[in-house]
C-alpha positions as CSV (number, residue, x, y, z in Angstrom):
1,X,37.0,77.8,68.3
2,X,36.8,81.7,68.3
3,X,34.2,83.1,65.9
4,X,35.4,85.4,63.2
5,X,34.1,88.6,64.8
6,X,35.6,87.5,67.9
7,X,39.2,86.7,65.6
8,X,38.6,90.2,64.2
9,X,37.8,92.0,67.6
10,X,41.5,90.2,69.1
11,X,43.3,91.6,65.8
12,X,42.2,95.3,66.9
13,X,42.8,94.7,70.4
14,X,46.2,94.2,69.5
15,X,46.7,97.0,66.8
16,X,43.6,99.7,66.8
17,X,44.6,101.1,63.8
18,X,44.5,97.8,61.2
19,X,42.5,98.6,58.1
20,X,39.3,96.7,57.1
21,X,41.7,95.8,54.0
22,X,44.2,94.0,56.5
23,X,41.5,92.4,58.6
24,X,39.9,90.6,55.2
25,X,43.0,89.0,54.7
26,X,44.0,88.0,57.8
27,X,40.9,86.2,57.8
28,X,40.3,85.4,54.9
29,X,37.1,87.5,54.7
30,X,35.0,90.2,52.2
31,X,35.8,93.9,53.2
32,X,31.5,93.6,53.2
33,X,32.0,91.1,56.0
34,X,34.6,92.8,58.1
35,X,32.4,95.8,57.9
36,X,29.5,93.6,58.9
37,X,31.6,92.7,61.8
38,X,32.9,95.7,62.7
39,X,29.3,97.2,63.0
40,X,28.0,94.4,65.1
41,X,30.7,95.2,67.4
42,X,30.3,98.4,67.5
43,X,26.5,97.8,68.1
44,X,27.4,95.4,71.0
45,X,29.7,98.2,72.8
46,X,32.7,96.5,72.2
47,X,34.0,99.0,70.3
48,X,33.3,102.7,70.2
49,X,32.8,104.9,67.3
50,X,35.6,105.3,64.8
51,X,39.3,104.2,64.9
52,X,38.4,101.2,66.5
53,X,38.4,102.7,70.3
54,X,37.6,99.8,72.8
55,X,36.0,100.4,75.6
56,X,38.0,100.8,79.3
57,X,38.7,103.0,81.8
58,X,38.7,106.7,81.2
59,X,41.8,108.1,81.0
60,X,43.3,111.4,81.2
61,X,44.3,112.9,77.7
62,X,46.9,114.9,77.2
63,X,47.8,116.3,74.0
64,X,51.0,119.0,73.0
65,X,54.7,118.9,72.5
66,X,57.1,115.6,73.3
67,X,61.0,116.1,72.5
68,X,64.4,114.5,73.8
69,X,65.4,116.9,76.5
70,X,69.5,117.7,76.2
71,X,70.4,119.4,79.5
72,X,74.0,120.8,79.7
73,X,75.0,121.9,83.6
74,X,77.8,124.0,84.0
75,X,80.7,122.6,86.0
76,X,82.0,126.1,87.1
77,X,80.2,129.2,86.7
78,X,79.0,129.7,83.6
79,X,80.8,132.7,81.2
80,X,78.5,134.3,79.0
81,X,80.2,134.1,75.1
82,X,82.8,131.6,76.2
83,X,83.1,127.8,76.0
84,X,82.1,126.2,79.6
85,X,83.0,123.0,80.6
86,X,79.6,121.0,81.1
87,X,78.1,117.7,82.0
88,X,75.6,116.3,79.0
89,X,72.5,114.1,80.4
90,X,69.7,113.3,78.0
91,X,65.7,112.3,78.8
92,X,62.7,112.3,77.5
93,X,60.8,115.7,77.7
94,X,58.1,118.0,76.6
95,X,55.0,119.3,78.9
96,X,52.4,117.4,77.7
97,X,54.6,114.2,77.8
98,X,56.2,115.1,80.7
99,X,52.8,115.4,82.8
100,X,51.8,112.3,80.7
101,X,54.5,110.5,82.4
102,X,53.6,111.9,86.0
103,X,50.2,110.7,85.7
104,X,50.9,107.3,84.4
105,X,53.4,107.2,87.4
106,X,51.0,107.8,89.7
107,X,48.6,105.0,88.5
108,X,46.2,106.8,86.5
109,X,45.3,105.7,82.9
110,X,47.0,108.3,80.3
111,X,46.7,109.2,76.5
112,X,49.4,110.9,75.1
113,X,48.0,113.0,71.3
114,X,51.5,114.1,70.4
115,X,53.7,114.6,67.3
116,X,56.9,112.3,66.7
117,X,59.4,112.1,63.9
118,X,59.7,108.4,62.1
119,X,63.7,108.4,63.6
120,X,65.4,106.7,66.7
121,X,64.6,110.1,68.9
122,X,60.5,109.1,68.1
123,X,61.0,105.5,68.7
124,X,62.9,105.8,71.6
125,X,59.8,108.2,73.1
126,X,57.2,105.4,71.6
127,X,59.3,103.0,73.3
128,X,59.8,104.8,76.4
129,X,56.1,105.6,76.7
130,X,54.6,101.7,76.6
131,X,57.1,101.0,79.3
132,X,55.1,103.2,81.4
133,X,51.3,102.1,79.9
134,X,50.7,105.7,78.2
135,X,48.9,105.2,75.4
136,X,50.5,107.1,72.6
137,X,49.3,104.8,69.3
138,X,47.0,108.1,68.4
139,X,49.8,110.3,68.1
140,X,50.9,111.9,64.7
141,X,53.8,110.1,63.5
142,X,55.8,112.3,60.3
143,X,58.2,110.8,58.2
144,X,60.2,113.7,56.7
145,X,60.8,115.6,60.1
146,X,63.1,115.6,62.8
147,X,61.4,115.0,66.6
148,X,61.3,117.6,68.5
149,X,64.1,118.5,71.0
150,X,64.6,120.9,74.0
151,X,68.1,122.1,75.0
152,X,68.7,123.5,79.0
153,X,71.3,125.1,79.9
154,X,71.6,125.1,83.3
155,X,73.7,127.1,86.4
156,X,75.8,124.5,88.4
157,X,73.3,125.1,90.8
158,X,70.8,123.4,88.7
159,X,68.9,126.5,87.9
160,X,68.0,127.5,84.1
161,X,70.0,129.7,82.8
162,X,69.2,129.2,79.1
163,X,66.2,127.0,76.9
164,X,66.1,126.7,73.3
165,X,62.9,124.7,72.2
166,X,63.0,122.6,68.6
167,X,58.9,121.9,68.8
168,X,58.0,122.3,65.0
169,X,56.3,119.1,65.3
170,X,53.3,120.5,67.3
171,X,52.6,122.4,64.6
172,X,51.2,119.8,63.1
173,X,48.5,119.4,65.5
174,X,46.0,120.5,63.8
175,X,42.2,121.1,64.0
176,X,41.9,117.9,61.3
177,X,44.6,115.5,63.4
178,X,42.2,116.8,66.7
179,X,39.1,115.8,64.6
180,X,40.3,112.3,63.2
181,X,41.4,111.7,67.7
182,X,37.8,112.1,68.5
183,X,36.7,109.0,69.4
184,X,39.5,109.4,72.1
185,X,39.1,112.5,73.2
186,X,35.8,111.5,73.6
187,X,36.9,109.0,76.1
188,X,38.8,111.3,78.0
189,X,38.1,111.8,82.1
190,X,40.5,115.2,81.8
191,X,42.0,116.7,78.9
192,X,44.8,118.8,79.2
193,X,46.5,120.9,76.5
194,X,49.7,122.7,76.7
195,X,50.5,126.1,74.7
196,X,52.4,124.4,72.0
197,X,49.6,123.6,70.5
198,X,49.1,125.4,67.3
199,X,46.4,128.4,68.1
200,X,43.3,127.6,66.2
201,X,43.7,124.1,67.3
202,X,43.5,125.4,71.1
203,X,40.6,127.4,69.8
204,X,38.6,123.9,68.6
205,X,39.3,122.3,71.8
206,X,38.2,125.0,73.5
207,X,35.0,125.6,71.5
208,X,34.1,121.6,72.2
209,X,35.3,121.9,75.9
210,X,32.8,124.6,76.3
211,X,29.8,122.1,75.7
212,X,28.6,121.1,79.4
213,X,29.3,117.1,78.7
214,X,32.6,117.8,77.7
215,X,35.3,116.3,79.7
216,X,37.1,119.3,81.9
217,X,39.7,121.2,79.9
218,X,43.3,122.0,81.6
219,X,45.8,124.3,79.9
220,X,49.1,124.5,80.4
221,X,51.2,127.7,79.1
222,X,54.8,127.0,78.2
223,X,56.5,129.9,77.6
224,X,55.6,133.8,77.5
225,X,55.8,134.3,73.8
226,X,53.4,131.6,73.3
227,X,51.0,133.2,75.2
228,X,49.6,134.8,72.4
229,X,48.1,131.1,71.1
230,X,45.3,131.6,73.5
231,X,42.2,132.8,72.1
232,X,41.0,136.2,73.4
233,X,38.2,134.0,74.5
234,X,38.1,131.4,77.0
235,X,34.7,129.8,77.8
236,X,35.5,126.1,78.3
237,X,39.0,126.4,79.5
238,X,38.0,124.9,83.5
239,X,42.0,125.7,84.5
240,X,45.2,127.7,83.1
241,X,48.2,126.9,84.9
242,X,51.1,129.2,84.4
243,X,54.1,131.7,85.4
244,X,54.1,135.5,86.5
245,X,55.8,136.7,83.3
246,X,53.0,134.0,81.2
247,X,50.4,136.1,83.1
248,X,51.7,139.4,82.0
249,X,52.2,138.2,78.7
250,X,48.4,136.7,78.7
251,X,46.8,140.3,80.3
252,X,49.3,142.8,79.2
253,X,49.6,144.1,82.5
254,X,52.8,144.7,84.9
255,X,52.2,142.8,87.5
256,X,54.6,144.2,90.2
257,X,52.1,143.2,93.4
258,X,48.8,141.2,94.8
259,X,47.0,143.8,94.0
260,X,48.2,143.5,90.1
261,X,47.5,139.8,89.7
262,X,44.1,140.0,91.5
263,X,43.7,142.5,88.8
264,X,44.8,139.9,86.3
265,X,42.5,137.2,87.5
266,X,39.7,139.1,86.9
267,X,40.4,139.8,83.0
268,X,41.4,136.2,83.1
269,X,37.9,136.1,84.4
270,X,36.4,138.1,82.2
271,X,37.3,136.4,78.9
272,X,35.3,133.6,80.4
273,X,38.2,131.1,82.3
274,X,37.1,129.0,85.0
275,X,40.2,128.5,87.2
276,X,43.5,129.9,87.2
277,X,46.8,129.0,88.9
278,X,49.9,131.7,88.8
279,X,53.1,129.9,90.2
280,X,56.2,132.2,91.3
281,X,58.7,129.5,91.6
282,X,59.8,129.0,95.3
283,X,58.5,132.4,96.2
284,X,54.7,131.7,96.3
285,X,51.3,130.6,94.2
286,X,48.3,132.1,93.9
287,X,45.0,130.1,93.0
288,X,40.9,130.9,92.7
289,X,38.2,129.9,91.0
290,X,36.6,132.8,88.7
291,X,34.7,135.1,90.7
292,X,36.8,135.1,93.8
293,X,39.7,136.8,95.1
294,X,43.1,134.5,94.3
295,X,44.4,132.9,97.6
296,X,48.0,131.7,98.3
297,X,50.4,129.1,99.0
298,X,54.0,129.0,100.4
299,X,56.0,126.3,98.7
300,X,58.0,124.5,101.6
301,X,61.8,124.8,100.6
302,X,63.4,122.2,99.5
303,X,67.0,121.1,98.0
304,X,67.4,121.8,94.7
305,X,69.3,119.4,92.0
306,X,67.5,120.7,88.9
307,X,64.4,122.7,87.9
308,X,63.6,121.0,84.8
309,X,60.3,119.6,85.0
310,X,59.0,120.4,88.5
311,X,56.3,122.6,86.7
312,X,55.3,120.1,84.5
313,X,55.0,117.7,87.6
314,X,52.9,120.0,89.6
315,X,50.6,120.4,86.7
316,X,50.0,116.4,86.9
317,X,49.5,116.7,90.7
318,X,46.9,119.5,90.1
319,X,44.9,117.7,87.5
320,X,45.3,114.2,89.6
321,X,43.7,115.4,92.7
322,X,41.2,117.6,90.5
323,X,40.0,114.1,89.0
324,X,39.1,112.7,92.9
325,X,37.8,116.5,93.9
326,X,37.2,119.1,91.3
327,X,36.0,121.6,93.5
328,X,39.0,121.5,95.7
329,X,41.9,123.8,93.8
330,X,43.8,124.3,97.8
331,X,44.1,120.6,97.7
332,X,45.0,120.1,93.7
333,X,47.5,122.8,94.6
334,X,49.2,121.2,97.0
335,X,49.7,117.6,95.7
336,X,51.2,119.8,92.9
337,X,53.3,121.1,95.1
338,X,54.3,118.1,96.6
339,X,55.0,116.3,93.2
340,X,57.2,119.1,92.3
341,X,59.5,119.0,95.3
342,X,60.0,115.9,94.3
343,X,61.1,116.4,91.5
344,X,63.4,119.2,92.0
345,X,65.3,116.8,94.2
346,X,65.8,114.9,91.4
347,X,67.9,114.9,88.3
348,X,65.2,113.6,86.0
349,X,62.9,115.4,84.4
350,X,59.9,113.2,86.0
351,X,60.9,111.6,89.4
352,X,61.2,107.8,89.6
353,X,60.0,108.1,93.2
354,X,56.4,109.1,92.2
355,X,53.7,106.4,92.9
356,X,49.9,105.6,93.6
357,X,50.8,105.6,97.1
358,X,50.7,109.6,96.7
359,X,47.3,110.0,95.8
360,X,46.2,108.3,99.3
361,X,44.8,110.3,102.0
């Protein structure tokens, strides 16, 4: 017959965030012995600090916006201030749970620290998520507020013509919901952020990142007006993934050449980032570590059903090969390449073709 503490360990293994109060009645137990318990556990390394964290393999973390992406394509060319005629798909969406879902896809253990409305939109994302094995019990869950959502309109060609972004939700992720997430950050093999984030919450990640234990620390911009969330300084941010106009934005500078955006690595530089990765859509990307002139890449062309979410899946390939070689950005760059290809021949916002099989040599 199981012990107690080994009936008590089983009740958290099945829901990490039970109070002490549940597990004394459940058993039938003091809240002094449950505590007793819980300690001895924790003592044994079979669970880890607060929130009842048990103990596994290290997985990525990715915390920032999820939403319920509504992507409308034109049927004909689109008018500008007249009604189109339009075909209506919806998926799940947002960066951080979009590359959430990449990396799960490809095999690798994921945490998802996101906001979600208490309606069918959050539990559909819940839902949606333990089909795939990310972890996403952590996340802020709000009562009074709708989930986020992310409107595309798109060319009939697939390409974006319009985005209108609902992410109020993120707001929410705050410095105190990043502290009470500790014990899994703490866990965390790669942590990556996306811009969403509220900015003195990217400011407390980056301030912990920037501790030489700390777990590497990926950002991922969203959107040039959000640019100005990132802190003026940038010790412990190892890699910023974004766009030409996000650089601008980020620097202030025109970028209109090479030249210009080697320019713009160095402030990057300056300001004390590690890494940095400036994608031009299907014309090129540019990528160095701080310190050394940016090098290039030629994406290979490809068919194109839809753009949505080929950025967010070369953001997962770059972090995915970064966790087997983290020296090794020309390689990181080019599974990210290769995840976003296939994605862009996809009409889902993550491709159902990804798999471990990609990660092999």
């Amino acid at each position: 017959m199981e012990s107690k503490k080994d009936q008590l360990l089983a009740l958290i293994t099945h829901n990490p965030f039970i109070s002490q109060q549940d597990l004394a009645e459940q058993l039938g137990l003091s809240r002094s012995a449950v505590a007793g318990h819980v300690a001895a556990l924790t003592k044994e390394r079979r669970l880890l600090g607060r929130a009842y964290v048990l103990p596994g393999a290290r997985r990525v973390v990715c915390i920032g916006g999820s939403n319920v992406d509504r992507k409308l394509r034109g049927l004909k060319p689109l008018q500008m201030g007249n009604s189109n005629p339009a075909s209506l798909n919806e998926s799940p969406g947002g960066v951080a749970r979009n590359v959430a879902e990449n990396l799960a896809r490809l095999g690798l253990p994921v945490q998802l620290l996101t906001a979600l409305g208490d309606d069918a939109a959050g539990r559909f994302l819940r839902s949606h998520a333990a089909a795939l094995s990310v972890d996403c019990s952590a996340s802020l869950i709000a009562t009074y507020a709708p989930t986020g959502s992310y409107t595309a309109v798109l060319s009939p060609e697939g390409e974006l013509v319009l985005g209108l972004a609902q992410m109020d939700l993120c707001e929410r992720l705050t410095p105190d919901y990043l502290r009470q997430c500790a014990a899994q950050r703490a866990q965390a093999s790669l942590t990556l952020v996306d811009l969403n984030l509220p900015a003195d919450s990217l400011a407390f990640l980056l301030a912990q990142a920037a501790n030489e234990t700390a777990a590497p620390l990926v950002a991922v911009a969203v959107s040039a007006p959000k640019m100005a969330r990132l802190p003026q300084a940038l010790q412990g941010l190892s890699l910023l993934i974004l766009n030409h106009d996000e650089l601008a934005a980020a620097t202030g500078l025109a970028l209109n050449g090479e030249a210009d955006l080697q320019r713009a690595h160095q402030a990057m530089a300056a300001r004390g980032l590690g890494s940095l990765i400036v994608t031009q859509g299907s014309e090129r990307l540019y990528f160095g570590h701080a310190g050394e002139a940016l090098k290039s890449l030629k994406p290979t062309a490809t068919r194109v059903v839809e753009v949505s979410g080929a950025g967010d899946a070369f953001a997962a390939g770059v972090c995915a090969a970064l966790l087997q070689d983290a020296g090794d950005l020309a390689s990181a760059c080019k599974l990210g390449l290769r995840l976003a290809r296939l994605t862009l021949q996809s009409e889902h916002s993550v491709s159902p073709e990804l798999s471990p099989e990609l990660l092999l040599p």
